[in-house]
N, CA, C and O of each residue as an XYZ file, in Angstrom:
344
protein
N     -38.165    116.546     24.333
C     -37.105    115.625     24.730
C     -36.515    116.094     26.061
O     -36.182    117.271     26.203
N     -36.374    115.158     27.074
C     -35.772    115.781     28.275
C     -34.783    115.744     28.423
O     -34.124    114.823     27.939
N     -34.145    116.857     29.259
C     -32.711    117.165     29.396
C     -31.386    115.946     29.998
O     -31.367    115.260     31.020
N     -30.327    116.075     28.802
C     -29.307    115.058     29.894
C     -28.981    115.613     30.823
O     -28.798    116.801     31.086
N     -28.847    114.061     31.737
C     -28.559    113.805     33.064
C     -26.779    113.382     33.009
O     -26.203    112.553     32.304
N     -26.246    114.314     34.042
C     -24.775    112.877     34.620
C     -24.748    112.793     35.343
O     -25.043    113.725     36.091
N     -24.403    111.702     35.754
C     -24.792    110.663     36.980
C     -23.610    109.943     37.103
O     -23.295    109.601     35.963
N     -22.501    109.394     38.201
C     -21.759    108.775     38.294
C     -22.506    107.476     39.049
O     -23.440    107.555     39.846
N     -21.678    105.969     38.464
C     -22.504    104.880     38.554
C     -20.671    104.168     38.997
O     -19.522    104.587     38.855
N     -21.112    103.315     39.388
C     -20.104    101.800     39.243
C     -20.492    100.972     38.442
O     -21.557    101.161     37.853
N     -19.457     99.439     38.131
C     -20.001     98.642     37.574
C     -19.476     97.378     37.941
O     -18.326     96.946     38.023
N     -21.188     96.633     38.248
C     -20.469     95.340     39.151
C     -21.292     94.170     38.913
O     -22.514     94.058     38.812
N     -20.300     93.277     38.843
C     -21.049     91.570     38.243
C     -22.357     92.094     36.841
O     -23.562     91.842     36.816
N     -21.757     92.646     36.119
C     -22.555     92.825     34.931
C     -23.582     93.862     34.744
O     -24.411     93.846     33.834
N     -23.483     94.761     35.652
C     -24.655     95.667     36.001
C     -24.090     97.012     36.467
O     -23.188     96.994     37.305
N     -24.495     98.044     36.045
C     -24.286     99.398     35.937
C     -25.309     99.566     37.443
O     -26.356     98.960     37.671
N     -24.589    100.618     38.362
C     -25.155    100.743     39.658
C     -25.014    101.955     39.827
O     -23.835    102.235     40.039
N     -25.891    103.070     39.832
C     -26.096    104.023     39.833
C     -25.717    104.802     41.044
O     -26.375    104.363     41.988
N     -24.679    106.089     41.534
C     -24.163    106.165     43.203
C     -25.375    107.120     43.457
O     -25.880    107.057     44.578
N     -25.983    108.135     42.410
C     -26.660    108.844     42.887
C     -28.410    108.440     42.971
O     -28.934    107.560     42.288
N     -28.917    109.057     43.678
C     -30.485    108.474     43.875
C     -30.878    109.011     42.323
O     -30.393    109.978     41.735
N     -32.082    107.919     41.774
C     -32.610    107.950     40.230
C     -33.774    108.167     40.526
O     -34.456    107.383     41.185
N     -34.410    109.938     39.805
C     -36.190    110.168     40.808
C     -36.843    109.518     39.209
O     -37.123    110.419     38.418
N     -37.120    107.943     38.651
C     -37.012    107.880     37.665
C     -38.432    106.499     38.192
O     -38.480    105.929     39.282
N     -39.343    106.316     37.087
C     -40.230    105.346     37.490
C     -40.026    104.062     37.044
O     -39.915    103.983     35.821
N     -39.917    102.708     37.846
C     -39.552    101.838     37.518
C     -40.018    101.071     36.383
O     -41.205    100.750     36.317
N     -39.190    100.749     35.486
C     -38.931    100.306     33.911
C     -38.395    101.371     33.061
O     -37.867    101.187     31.964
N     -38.497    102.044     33.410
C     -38.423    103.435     32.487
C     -36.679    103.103     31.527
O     -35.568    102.969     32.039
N     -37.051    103.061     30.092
C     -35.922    102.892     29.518
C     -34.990    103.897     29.597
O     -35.405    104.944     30.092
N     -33.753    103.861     29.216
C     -32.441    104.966     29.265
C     -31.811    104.740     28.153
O     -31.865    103.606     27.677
N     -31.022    105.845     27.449
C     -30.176    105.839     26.457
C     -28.764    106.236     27.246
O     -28.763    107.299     27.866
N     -27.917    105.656     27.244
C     -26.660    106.171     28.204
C     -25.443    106.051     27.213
O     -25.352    105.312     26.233
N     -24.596    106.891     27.670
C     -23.686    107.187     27.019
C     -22.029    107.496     28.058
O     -21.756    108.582     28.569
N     -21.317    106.478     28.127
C     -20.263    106.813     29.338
C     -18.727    107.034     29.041
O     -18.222    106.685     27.974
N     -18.238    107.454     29.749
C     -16.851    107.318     30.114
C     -16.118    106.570     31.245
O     -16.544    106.380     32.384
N     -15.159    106.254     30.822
C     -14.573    105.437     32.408
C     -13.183    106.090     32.591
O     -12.097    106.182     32.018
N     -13.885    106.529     33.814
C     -13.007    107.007     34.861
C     -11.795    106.497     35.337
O     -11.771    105.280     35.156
N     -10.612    106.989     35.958
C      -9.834    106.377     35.932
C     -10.030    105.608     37.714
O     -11.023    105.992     38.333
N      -9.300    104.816     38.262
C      -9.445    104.230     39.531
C      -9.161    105.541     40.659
O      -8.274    106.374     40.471
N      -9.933    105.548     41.656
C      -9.464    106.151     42.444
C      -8.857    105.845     43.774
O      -8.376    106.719     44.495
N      -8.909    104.146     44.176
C      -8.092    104.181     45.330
C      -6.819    103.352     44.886
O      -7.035    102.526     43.999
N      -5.821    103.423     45.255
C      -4.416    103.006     45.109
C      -3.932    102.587     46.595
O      -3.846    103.430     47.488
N      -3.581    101.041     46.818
C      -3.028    100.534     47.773
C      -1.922    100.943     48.114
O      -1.188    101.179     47.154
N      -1.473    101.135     49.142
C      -0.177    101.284     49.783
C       0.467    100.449     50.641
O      -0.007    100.402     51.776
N       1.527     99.699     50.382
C       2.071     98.397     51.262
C       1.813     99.085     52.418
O       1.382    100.238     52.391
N       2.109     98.294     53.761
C       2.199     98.637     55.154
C       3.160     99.540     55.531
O       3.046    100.444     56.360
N       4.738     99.043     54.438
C       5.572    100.012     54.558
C       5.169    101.221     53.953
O       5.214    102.244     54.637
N       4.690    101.285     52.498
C       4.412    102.623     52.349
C       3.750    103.380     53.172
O       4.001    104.585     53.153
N       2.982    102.983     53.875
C       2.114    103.347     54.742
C       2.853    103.952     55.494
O       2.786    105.182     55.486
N       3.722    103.329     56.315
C       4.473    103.276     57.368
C       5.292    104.849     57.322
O       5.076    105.786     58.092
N       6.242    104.815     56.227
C       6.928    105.648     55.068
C       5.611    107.484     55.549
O       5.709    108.438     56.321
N       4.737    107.076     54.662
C       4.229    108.089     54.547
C       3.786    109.087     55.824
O       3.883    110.313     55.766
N       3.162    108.170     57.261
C       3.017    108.720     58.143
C       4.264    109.560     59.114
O       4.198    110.653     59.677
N       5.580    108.393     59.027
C       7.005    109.370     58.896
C       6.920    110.881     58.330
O       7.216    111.945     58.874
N       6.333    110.555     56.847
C       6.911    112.346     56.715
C       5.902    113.478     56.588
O       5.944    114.660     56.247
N       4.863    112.509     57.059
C       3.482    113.754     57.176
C       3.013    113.682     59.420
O       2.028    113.832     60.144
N       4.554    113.352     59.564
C       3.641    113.382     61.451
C       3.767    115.137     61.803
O       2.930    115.613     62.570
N       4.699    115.920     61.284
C       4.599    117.089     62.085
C       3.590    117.779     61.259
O       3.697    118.967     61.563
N       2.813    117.666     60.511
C       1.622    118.234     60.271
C       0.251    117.336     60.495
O      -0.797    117.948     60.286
N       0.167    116.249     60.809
C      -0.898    115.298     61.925
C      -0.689    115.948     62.707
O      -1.453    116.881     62.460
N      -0.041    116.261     63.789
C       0.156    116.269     65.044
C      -0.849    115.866     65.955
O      -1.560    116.517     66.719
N      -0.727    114.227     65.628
C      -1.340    113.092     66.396
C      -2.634    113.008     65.865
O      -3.006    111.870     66.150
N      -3.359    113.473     65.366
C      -4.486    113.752     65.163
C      -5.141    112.600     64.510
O      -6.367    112.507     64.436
N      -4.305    111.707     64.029
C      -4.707    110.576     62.922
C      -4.064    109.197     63.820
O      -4.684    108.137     63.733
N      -3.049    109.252     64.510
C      -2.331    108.332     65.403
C      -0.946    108.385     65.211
O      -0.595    109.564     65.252
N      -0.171    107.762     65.054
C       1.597    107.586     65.160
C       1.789    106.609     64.657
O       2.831    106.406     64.035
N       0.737    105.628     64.795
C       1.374    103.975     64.317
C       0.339    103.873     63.159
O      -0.546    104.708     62.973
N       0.553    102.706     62.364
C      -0.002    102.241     60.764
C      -1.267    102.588     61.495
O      -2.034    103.548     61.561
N      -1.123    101.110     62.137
C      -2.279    100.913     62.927
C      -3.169    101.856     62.831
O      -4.132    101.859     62.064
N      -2.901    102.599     63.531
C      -3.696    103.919     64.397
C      -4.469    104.671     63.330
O      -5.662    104.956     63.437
N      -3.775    104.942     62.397
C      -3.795    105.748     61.348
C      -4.763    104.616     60.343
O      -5.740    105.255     59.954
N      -4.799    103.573     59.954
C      -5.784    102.433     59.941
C      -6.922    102.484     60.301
O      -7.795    102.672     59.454
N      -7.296    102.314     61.821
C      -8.173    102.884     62.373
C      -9.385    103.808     61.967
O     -10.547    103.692     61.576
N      -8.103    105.184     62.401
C      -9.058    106.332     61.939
C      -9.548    106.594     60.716
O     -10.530    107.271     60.411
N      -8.432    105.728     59.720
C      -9.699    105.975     58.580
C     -11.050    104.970     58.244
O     -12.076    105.073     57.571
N     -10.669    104.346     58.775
C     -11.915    102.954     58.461
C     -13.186    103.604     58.972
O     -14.230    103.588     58.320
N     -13.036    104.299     60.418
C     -13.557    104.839     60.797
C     -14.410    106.077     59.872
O     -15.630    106.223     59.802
N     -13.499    106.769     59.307
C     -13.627    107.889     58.332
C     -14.278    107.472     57.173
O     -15.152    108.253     56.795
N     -14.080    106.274     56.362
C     -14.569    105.794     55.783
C     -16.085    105.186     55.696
O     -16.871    105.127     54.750
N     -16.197    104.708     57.208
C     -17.489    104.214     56.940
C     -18.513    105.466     57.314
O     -19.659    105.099     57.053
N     -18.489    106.854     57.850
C     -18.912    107.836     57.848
C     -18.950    108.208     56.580
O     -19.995    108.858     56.536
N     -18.374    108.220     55.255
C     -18.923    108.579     54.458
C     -20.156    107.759     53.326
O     -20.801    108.262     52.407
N     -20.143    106.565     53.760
C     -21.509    105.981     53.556
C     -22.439    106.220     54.257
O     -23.051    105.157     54.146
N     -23.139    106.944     55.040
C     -24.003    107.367     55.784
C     -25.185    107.690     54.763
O     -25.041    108.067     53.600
N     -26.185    107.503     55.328
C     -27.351    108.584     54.034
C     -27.563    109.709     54.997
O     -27.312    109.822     56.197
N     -28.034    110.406     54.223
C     -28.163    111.707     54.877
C     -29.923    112.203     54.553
O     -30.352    113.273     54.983
C-alpha cells in the first residue's frame, strides 16, 4: 500500500484543484480524506488600509509607498510574483 500524501488543493465550481504538482498517471483513482482550512485573505476597507499604513510608515520607510495607492501597487505587483513557476 503506498504511502499518504498531503497536498493542499482549493475548491472551485465543483472540483477539488490540486496547488501542488500530482507525479500521478492520468485516471489513477484517489481515496482522500480533508480538512478545511480556515480563509486566508481578509479584506481591508480603503480606510483600513489607509489606517494601517499610518501606523506601520516608520518601519516601511517608503519602501512599500505612502499612499493606499502606492502600497496597492506594490503588492499586486508582489502578488503576481508569487504565481510564477519556477
Amino acid at each position: 500500500m503506498a504511502q499518504p500524501k498531503k497536498i493542499k488543493a482549493t475548491y472551485k465550481n465543483g472540483v477539488i484543484e490540486p496547488l501542488d504538482k500530482l507525479n500521478l498517471p492520468e485516471g489513477q483513482e484517489l481515496e482522500l480524506e480533508f480538512k478545511v482550512l480556515p480563509s486566508a485573505t481578509t479584506e481591508l476597507s480603503k480606510e483600513e488600509r489607509k489606517d494601517l499604513i499610518q501606523k506601520m510608515r516608520g518601519s516601511m520607510k517608503g519602501t512599500w509607498g505612502s499612499s493606499v495607492d502606492e502600497v496597492d501597487a506594490y503588492l499586486t505587483s508582489e502578488r503576481k510574483s508569487w504565481n510564477r513557476e519556477f
